[in-house]
C-alpha positions as a LaTeX table, in Angstrom:
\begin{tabular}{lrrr}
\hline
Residue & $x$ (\AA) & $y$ (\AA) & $z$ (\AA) \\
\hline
Unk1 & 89.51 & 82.78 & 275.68 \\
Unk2 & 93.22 & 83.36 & 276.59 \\
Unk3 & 94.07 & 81.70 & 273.05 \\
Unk4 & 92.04 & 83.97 & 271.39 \\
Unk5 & 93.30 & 87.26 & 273.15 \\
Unk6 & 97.00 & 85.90 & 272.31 \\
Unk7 & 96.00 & 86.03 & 268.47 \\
Unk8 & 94.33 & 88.83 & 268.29 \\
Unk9 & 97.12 & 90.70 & 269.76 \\
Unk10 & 99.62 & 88.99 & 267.72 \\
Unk11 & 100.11 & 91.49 & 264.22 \\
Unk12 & 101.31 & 88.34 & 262.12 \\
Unk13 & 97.80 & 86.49 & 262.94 \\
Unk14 & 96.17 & 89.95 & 261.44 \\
Unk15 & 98.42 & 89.96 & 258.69 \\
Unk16 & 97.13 & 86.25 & 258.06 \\
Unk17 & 93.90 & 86.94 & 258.23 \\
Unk18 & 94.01 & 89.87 & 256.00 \\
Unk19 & 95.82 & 87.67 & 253.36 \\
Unk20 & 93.82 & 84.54 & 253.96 \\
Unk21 & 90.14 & 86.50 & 253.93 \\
Unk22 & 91.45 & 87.93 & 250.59 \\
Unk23 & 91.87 & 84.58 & 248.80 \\
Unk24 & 89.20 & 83.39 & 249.98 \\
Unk25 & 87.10 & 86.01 & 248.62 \\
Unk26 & 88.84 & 85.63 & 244.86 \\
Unk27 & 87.84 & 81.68 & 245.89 \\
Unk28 & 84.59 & 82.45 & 246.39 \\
Unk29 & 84.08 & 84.04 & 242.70 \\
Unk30 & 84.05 & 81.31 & 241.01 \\
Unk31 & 81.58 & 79.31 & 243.22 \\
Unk32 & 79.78 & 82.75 & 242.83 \\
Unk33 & 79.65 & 82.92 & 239.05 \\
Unk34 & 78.62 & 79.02 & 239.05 \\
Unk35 & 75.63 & 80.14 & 241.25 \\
Unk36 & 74.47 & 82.90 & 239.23 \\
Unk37 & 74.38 & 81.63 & 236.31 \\
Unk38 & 72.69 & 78.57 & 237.25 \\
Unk39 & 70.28 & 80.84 & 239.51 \\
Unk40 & 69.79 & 82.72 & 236.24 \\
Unk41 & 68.37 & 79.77 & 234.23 \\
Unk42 & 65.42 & 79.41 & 236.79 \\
Unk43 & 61.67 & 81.27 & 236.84 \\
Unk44 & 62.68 & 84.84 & 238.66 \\
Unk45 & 60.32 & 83.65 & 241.26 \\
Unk46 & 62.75 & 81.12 & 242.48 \\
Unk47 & 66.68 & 82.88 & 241.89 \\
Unk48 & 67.17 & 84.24 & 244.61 \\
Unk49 & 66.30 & 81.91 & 246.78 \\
Unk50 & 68.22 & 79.00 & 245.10 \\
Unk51 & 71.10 & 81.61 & 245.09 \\
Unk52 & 70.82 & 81.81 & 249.12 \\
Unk53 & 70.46 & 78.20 & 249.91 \\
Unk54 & 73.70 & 77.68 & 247.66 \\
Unk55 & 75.95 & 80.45 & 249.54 \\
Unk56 & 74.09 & 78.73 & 252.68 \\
Unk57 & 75.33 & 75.61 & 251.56 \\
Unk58 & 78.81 & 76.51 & 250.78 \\
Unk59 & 79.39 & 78.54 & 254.24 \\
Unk60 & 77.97 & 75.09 & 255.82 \\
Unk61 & 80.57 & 72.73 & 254.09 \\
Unk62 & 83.23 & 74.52 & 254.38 \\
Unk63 & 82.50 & 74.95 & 258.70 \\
Unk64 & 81.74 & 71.33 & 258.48 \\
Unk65 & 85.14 & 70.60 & 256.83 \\
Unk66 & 87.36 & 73.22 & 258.97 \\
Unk67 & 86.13 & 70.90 & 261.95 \\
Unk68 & 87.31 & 67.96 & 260.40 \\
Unk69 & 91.00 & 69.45 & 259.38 \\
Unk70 & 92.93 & 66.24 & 259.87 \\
Unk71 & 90.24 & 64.25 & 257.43 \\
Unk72 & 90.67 & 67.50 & 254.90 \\
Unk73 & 94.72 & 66.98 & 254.76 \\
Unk74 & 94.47 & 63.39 & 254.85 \\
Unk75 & 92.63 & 63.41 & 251.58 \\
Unk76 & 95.92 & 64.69 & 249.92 \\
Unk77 & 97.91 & 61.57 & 250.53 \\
Unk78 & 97.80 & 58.96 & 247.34 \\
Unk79 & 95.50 & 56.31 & 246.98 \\
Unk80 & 96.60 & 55.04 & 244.02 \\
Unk81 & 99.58 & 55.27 & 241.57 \\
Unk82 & 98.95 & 54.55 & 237.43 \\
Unk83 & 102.90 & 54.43 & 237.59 \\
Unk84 & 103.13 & 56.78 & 234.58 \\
Unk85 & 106.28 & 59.26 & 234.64 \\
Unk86 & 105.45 & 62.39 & 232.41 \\
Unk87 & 108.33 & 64.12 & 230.74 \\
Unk88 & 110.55 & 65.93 & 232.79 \\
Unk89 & 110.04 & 69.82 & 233.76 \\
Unk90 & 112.91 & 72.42 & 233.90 \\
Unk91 & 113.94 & 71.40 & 237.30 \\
Unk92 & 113.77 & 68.12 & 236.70 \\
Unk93 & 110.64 & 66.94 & 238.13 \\
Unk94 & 107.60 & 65.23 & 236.09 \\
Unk95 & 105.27 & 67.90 & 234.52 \\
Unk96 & 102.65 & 65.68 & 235.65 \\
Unk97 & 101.63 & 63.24 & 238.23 \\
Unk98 & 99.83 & 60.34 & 238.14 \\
Unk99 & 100.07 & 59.60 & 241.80 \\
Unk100 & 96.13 & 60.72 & 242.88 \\
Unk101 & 94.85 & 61.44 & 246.32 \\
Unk102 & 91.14 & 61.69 & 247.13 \\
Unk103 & 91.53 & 65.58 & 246.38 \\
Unk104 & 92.51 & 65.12 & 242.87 \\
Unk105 & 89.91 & 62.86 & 242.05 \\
Unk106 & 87.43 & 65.31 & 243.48 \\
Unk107 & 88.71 & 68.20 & 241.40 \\
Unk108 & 88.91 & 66.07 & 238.27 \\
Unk109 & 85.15 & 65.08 & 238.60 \\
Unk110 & 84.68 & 68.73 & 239.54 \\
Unk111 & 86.71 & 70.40 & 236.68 \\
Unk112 & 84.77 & 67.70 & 234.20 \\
Unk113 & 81.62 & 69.00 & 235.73 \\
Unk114 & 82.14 & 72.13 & 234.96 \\
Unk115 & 83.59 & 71.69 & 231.65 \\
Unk116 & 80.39 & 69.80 & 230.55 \\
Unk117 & 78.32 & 72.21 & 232.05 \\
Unk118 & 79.22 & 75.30 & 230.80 \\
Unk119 & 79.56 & 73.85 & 227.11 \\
Unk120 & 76.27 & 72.92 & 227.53 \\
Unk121 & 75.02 & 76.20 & 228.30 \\
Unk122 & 77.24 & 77.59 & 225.57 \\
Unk123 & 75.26 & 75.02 & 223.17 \\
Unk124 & 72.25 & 76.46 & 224.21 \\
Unk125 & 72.82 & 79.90 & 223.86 \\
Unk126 & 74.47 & 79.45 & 220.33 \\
Unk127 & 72.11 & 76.53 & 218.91 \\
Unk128 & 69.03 & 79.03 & 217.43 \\
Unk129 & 66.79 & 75.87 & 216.70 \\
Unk130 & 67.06 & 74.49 & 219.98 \\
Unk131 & 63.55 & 75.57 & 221.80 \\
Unk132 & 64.23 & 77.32 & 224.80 \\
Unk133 & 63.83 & 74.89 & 228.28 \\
Unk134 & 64.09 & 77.61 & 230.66 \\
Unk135 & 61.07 & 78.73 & 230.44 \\
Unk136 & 59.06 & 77.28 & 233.57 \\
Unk137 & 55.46 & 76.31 & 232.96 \\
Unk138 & 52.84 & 76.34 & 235.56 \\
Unk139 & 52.75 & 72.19 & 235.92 \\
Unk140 & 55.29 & 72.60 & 239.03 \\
Unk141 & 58.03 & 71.89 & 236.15 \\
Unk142 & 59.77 & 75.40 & 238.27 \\
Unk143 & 60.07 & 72.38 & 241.37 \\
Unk144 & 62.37 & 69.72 & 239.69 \\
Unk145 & 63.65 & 72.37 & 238.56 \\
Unk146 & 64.76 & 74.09 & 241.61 \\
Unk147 & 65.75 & 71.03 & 243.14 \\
Unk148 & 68.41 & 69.88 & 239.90 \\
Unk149 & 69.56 & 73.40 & 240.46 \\
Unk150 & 70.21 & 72.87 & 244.17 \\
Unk151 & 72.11 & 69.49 & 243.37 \\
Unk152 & 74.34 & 70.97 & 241.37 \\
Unk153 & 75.36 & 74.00 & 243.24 \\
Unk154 & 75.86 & 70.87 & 246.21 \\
Unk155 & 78.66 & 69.04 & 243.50 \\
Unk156 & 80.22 & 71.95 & 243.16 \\
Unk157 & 79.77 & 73.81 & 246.51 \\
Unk158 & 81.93 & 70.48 & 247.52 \\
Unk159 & 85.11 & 70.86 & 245.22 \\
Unk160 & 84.97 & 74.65 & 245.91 \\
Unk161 & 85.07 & 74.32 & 249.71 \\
Unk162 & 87.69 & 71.68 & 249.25 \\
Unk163 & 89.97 & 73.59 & 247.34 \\
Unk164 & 89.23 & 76.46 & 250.17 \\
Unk165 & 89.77 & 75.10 & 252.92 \\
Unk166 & 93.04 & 72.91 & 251.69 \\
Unk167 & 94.56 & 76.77 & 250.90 \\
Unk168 & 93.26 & 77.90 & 254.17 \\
Unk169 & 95.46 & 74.98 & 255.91 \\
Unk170 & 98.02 & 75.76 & 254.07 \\
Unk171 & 98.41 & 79.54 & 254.88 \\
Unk172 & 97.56 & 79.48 & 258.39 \\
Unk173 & 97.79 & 76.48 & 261.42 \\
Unk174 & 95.12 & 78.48 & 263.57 \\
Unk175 & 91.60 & 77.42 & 263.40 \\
Unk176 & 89.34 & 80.36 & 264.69 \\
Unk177 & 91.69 & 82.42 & 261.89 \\
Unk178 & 90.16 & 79.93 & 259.35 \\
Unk179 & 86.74 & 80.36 & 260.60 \\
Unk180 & 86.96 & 84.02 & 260.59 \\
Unk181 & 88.09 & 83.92 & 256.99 \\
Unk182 & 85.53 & 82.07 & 255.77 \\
Unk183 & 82.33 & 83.76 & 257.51 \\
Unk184 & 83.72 & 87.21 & 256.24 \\
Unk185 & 84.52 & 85.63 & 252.07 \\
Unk186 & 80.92 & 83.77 & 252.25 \\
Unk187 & 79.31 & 87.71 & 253.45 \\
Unk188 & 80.56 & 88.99 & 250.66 \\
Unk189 & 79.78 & 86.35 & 248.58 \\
Unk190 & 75.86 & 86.73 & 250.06 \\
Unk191 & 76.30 & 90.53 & 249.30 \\
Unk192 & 77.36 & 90.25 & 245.95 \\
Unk193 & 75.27 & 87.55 & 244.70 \\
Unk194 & 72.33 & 89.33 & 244.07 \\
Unk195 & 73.97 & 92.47 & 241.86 \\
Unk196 & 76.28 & 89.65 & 240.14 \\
Unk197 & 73.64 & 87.63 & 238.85 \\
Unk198 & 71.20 & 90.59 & 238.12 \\
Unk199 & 74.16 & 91.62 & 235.97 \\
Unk200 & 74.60 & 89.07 & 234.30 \\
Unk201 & 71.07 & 88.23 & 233.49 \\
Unk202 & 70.86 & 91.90 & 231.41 \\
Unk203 & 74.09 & 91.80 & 229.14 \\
Unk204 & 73.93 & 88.40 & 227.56 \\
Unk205 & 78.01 & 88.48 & 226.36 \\
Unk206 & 78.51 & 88.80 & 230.32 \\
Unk207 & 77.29 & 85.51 & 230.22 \\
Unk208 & 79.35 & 83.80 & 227.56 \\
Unk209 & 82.54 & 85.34 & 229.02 \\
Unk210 & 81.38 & 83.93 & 232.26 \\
Unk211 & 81.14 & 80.67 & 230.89 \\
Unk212 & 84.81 & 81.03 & 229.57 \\
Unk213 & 85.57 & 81.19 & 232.69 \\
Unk214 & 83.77 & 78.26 & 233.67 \\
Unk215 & 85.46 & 76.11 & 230.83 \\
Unk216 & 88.84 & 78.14 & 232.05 \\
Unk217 & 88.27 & 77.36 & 235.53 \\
Unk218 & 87.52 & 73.67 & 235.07 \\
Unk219 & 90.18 & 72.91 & 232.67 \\
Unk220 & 92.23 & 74.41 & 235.94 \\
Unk221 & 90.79 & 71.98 & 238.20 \\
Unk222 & 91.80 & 69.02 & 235.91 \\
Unk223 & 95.56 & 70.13 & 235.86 \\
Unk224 & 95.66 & 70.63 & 239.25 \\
Unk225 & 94.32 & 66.93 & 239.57 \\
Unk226 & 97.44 & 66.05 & 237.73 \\
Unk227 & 99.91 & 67.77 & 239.40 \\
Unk228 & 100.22 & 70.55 & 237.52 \\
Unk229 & 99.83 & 74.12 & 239.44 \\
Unk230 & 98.50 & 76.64 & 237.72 \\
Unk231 & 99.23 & 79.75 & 239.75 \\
Unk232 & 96.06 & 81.39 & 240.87 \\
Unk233 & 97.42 & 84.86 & 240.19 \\
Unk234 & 97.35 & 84.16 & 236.10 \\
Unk235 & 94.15 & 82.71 & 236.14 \\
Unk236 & 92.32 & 85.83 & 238.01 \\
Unk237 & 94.21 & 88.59 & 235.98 \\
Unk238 & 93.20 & 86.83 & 232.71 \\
Unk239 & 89.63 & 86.68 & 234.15 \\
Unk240 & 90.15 & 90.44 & 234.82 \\
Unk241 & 91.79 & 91.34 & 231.35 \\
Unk242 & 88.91 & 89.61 & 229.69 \\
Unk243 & 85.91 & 91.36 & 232.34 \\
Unk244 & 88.21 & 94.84 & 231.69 \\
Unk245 & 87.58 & 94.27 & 227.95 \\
Unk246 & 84.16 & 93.17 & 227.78 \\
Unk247 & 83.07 & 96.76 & 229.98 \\
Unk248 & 85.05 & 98.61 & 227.52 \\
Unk249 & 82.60 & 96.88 & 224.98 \\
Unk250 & 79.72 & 97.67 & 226.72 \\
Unk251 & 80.20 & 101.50 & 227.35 \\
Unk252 & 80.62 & 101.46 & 223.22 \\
Unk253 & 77.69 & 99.87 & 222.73 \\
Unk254 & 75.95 & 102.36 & 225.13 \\
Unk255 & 77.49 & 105.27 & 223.28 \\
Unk256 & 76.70 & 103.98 & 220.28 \\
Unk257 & 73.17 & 103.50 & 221.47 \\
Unk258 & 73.04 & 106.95 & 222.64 \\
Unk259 & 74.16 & 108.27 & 219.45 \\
Unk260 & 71.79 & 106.77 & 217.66 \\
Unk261 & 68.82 & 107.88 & 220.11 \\
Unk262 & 69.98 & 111.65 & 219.61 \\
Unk263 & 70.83 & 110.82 & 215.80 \\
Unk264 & 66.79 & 109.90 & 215.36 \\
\hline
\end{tabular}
């Protein structure tokens, strides 16, 4: 208890905190945008509640993994070495590694997931002749499913909450800091869940930029894999640009809309 008064009344823990809740929140979006528009592919019967176990899941991995800190930082060390030096970078060092720890090959499976799944989905949507799978009969198809939606969301809930809780280590050496962060970035995520995937659901280009993201976001995952740090700041202001240009598309379409409504 006296640990805990000491932090809260020291201004550089808040500061911390402050920082470390935000990234974890900007974290949490893409697990978020995985969820919905998996969620979305379901009978409406069944999204939310595949959307809730998800968030669930990923608040209970990433608890599970803060209490296991020294396993989380010993999966950065190398387990093997291909012995491949890449061409050299402005400062000298390889533009790639090919040194990988248990972390790399979780976000190259995890980046290849998502790659394949969102051009899948992407398929889908563009392929007119395709017949449309998503559309649950009443044979209990809705139950498999459910449950192949709930695996998934598991996969990825795991690279997500290992690439949180690595940054969370890395930005802060106090554990109930960490634990606040992450109960306050997986509330919002709960909060936001809902009127994210609802969104999506009613302006289909929503959901082809979201799975650019995807495809962005997993082609990320890769290069970090390799060594190569892509700095989160470019990666959420393109996402921004592009989600800045699509709602300029939409409030044309509704004026046109409107237009044509008072035109008729």
């Amino acid at each position: 208890m006296n640990e805990l008064l000491q932090l809260a009344a020291d201004p550089t823990v808040w500061a911390a905190l402050i920082t470390l809740i935000v990234m974890e929140v900007v974290l949490g979006i893409d697990n978020l945008i995985f969820i919905s528009i998996l969620s979305n592919k379901l009978a409406p019967e069944h999204r939310q509640r595949v959307r809730r176990i998800g968030i669930s899941l990923a608040l209970i991995m990433r608890l599970v993994l803060l209490s296991t800190i020294a396993f989380i930082v010993g999966l950065t060390k190398p387990v093997f070495d291909l012995g491949i030096v890449g061409p050299l970078g402005a400062h000298g060092e390889p533009s790639f590694e090919t040194a990988f720890s248990w972390r790399d090959l979780i976000l190259f499976a995890g980046g290849l997931f998502l790659i394949w799944k969102a051009t899948k989905e992407i398929h889908h949507s563009v392929d007119t002749k395709q017949e449309s799978h998503d559309v649950l009969d009443k044979t209990g198809a809705a139950i498999s499913n459910v449950g192949s939606a709930i695996f998934q969301i598991i996969l990825l809930d795991l690279v997500f909450s290992i690439d949180s809780i690595l940054t969370a280590v890395g930005m802060t050496e106090h554990l109930p800091v960490m634990v606040v962060a992450v109960l306050v970035a997986v509330t919002v995520m709960l909060l936001a869940a809902d009127p994210l995937a609802n969104f999506i659901n009613k302006n289909p280009t929503v959901v082809m930029l979201a799975l650019g993201f995807l495809l962005m976001i997993g082609t990320v995952l890769i290069a970090e894999a390799f060594g190569m740090h892509v700095p989160k700041g470019y990666i959420y202001t393109a996402m921004a640009f592009s989600a800045g240009v699509e709602g300029l598309n939409m409030l044309s379409r509704r004026a046109a809309e409107k237009k044509q409504a008072a035109g008729q």
